[in-house]
C-alpha positions as a Markdown table, in Angstrom:
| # | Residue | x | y | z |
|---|---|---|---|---|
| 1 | Unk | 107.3 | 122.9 | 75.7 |
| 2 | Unk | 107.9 | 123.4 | 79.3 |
| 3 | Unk | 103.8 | 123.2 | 80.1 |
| 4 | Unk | 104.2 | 120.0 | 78.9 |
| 5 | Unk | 107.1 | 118.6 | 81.3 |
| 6 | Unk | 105.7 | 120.4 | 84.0 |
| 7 | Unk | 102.1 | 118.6 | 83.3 |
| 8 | Unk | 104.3 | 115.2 | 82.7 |
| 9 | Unk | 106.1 | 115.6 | 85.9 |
| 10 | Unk | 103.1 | 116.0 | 88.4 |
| 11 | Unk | 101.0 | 113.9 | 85.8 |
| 12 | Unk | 103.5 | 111.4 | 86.1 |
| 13 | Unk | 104.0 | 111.0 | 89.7 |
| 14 | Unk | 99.9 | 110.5 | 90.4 |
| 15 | Unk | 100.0 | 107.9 | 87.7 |
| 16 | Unk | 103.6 | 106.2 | 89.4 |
| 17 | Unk | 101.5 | 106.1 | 92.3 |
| 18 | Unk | 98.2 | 104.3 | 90.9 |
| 19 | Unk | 100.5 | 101.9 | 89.0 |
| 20 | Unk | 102.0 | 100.9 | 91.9 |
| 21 | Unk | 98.7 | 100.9 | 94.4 |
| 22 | Unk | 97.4 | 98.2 | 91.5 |
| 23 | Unk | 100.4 | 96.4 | 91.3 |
| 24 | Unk | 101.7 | 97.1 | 87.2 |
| 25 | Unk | 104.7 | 96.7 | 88.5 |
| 26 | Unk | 106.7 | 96.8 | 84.7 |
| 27 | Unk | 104.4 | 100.1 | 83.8 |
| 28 | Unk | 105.7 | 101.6 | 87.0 |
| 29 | Unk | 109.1 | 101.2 | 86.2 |
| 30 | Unk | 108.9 | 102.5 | 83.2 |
| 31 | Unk | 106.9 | 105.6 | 84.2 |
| 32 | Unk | 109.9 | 105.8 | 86.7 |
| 33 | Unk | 112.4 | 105.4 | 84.8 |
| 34 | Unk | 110.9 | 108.3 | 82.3 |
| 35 | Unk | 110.4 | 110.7 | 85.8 |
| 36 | Unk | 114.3 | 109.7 | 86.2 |
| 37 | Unk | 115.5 | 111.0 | 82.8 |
| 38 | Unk | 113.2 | 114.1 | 83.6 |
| 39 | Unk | 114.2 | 114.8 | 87.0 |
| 40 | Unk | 118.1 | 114.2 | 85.0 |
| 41 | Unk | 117.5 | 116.5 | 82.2 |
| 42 | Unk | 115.0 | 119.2 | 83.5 |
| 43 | Unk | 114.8 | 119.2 | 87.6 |
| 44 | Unk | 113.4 | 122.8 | 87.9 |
| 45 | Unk | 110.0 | 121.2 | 86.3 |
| 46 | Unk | 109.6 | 119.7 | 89.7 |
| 47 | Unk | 110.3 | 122.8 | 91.8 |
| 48 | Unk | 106.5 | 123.5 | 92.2 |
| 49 | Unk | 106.1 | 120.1 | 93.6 |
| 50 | Unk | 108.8 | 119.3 | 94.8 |
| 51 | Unk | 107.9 | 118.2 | 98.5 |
| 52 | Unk | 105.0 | 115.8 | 97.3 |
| 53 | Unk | 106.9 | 114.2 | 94.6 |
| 54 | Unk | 109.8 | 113.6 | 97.2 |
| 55 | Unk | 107.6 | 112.2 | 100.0 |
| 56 | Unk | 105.8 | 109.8 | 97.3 |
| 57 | Unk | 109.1 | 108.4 | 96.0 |
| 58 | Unk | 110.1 | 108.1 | 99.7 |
| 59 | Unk | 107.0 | 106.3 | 100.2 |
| 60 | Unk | 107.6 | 103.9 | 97.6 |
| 61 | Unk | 111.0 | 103.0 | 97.9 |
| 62 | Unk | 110.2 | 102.7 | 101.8 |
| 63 | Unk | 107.3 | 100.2 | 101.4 |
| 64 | Unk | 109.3 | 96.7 | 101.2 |
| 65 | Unk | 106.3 | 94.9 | 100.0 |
| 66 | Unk | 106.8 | 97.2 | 96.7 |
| 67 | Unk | 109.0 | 95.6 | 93.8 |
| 68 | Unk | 112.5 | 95.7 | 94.2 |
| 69 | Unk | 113.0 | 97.3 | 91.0 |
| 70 | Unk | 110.3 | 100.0 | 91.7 |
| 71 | Unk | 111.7 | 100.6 | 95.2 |
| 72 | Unk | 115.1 | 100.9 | 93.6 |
| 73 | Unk | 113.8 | 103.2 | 90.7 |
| 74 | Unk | 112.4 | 105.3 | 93.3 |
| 75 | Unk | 115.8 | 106.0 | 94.9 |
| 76 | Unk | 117.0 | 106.5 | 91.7 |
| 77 | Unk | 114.8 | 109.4 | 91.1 |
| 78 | Unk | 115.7 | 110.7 | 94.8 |
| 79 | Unk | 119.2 | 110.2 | 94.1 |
| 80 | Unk | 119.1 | 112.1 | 90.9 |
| 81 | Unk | 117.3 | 115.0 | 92.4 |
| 82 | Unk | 119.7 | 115.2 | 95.0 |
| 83 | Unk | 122.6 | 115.4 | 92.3 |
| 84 | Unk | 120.5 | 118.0 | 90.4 |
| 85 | Unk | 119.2 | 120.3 | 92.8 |
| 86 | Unk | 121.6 | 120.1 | 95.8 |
| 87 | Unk | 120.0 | 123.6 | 97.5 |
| 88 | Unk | 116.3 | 122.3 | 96.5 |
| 89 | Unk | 116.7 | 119.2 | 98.6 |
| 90 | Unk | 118.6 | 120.7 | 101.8 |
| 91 | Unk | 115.7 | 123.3 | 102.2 |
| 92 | Unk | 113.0 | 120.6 | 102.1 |
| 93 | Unk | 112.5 | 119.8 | 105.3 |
| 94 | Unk | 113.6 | 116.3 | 107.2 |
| 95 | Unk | 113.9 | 114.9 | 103.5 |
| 96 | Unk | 118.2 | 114.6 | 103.9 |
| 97 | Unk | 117.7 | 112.7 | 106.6 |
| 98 | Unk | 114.9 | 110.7 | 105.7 |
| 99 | Unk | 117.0 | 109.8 | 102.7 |
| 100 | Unk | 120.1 | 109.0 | 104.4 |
| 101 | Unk | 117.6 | 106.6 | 107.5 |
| 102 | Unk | 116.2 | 104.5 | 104.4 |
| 103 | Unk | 119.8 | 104.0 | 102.7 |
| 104 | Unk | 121.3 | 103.0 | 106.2 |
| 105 | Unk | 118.5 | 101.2 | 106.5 |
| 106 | Unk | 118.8 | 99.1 | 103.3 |
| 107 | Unk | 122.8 | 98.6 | 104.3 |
| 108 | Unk | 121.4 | 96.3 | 107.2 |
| 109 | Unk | 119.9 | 93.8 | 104.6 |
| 110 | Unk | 123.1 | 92.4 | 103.0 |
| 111 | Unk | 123.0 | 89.1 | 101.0 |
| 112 | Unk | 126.1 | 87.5 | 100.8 |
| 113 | Unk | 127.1 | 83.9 | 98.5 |
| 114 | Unk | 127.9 | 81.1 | 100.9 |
| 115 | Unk | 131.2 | 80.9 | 99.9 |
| 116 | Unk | 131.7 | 85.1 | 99.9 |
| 117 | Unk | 135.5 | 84.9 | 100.8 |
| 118 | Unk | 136.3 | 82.9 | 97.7 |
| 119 | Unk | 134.5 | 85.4 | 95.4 |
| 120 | Unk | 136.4 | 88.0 | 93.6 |
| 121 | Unk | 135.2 | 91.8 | 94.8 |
| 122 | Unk | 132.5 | 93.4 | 91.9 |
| 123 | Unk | 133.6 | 96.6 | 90.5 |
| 124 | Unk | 131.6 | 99.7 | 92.0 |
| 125 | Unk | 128.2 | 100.4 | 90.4 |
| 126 | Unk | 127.5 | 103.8 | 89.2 |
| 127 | Unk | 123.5 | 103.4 | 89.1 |
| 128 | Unk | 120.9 | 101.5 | 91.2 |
| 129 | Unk | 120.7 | 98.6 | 88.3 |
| 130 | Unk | 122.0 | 96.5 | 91.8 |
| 131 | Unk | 121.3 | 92.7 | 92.7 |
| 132 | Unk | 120.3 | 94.0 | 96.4 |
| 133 | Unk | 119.5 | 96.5 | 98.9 |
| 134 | Unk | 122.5 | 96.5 | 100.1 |
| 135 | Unk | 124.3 | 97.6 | 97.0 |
| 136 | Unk | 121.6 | 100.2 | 96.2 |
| 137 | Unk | 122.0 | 101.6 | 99.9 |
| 138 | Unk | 125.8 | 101.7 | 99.7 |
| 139 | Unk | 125.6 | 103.1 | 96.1 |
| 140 | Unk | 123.3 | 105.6 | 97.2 |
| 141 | Unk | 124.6 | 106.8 | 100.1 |
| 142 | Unk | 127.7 | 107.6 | 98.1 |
| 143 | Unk | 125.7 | 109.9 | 96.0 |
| 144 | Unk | 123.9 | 111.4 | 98.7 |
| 145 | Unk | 126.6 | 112.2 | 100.1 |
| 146 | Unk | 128.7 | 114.0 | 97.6 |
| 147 | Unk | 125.8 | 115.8 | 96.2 |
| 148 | Unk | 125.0 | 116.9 | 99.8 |
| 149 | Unk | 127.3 | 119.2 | 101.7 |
| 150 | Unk | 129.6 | 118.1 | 104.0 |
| 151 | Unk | 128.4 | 120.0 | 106.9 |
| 152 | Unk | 125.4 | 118.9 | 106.1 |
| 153 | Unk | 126.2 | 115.2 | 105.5 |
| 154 | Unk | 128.0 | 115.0 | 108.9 |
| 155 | Unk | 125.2 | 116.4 | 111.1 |
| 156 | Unk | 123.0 | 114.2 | 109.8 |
| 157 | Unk | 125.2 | 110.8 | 109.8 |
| 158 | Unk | 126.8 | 111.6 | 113.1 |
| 159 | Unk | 124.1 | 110.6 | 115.3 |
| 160 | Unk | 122.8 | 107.6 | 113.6 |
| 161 | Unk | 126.3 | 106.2 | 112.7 |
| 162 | Unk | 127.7 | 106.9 | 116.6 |
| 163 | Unk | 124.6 | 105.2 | 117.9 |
| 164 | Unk | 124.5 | 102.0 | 116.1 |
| 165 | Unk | 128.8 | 101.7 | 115.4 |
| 166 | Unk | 128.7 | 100.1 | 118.9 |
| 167 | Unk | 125.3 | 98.2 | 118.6 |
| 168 | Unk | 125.5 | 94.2 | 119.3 |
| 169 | Unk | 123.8 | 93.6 | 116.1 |
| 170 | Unk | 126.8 | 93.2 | 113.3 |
| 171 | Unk | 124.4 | 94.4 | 110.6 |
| 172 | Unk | 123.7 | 97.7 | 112.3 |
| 173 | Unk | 127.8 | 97.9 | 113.3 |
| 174 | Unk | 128.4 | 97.2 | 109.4 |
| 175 | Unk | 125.3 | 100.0 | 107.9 |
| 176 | Unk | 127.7 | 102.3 | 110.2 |
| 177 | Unk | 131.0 | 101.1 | 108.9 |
| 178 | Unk | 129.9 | 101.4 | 105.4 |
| 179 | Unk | 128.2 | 104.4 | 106.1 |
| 180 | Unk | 131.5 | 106.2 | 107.6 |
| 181 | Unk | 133.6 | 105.0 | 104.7 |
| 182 | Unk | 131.4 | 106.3 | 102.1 |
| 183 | Unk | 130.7 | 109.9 | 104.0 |
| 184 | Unk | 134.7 | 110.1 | 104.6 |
| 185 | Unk | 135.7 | 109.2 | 100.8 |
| 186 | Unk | 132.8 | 111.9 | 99.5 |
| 187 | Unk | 133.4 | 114.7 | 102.4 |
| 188 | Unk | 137.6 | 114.0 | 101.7 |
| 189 | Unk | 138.3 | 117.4 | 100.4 |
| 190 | Unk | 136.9 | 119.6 | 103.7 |
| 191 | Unk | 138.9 | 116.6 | 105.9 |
| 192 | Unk | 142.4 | 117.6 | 104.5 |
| 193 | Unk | 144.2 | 119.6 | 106.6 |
């Protein structure tokens, strides 16, 4: 019954949030995960609500102190949501670019083996089950990007990416690397002459 997903959905996302403020970490990502089928299978449930439930999840996969998996189940929904209801996300206002800050901002923390030259490259992830934040921000900006559109995409990147490409800090030169490389492979078709 659609009263019943609706009531789940804005149910759900009060309860994500208490699970999370008492630290039931495993019952919050579980609760998230469920909000991620949802959101999957049924994102117009969330139209009504759709600003709180974005700047909650923002909130949680912001806070660093949060679990990694909640933070990354969190993105996950946004992700998803993005993917889902393209037009729904562009009209909510500042939430692109919010999105894309917190992905470029999870590209700055990579963790790299000792001996990273000697290890073979992984094999692209298509869901945030990642090791790190850097995977889940590269992954996710991918997303973000192709569900977004291009005009859209670039005048929100362009600023950030210009701004830091030059910065003396290599981890905000390689967020903006990363970051152009993604945008360019998911925005391909409107670059072709």
């Amino acid at each position: 019954d659609h009263r019943d997903l609706h009531s789940f959905a804005t149910g759900g996302s009060s309860d994500l949030a208490g699970a999370l403020q008492t630290g039931k970490y495993t019952g919050a990502k579980e609760l998230g995960i469920a909000l991620c089928d949802l959101v999957e299978a049924a994102p117009r449930v969330f139209r009504q609500h759709t600003q709180s439930v974005l700047e909650g999840m923002m909130k949680i996969a912001s806070s660093m102190e949060v679990d990694q998996h909640c933070r990354y189940m969190a993105i996950e929904f946004m992700l998803s949501y993005c993917e889902a209801e393209p037009k729904t996300i562009r009209k909510v206002q500042g939430f692109a670019k919010a999105l894309f800050d917190l992905l470029f901002r999870y590209l700055q923390n990579p963790q790299f083996d000792a001996n990273w030259h000697l290890v073979p490259d992984d094999t692209e992830e298509e869901d945030l089950e990642a090791s790190d934040d850097f995977e889940v921000g590269a992954s996710g900006l991918d997303r973000w990007a192709r569900s977004l559109k291009s005009k859209h995409v670039q005048s929100i990147a362009a600023t950030v990416v210009a701004q830091n490409i030059v910065s003396t800090d290599w981890r905000l030169r390689l967020a903006s690397c990363v970051s152009i490389t993604y945008i360019t492979e998911a925005c391909s078709h409107d670059f072709r002459p």
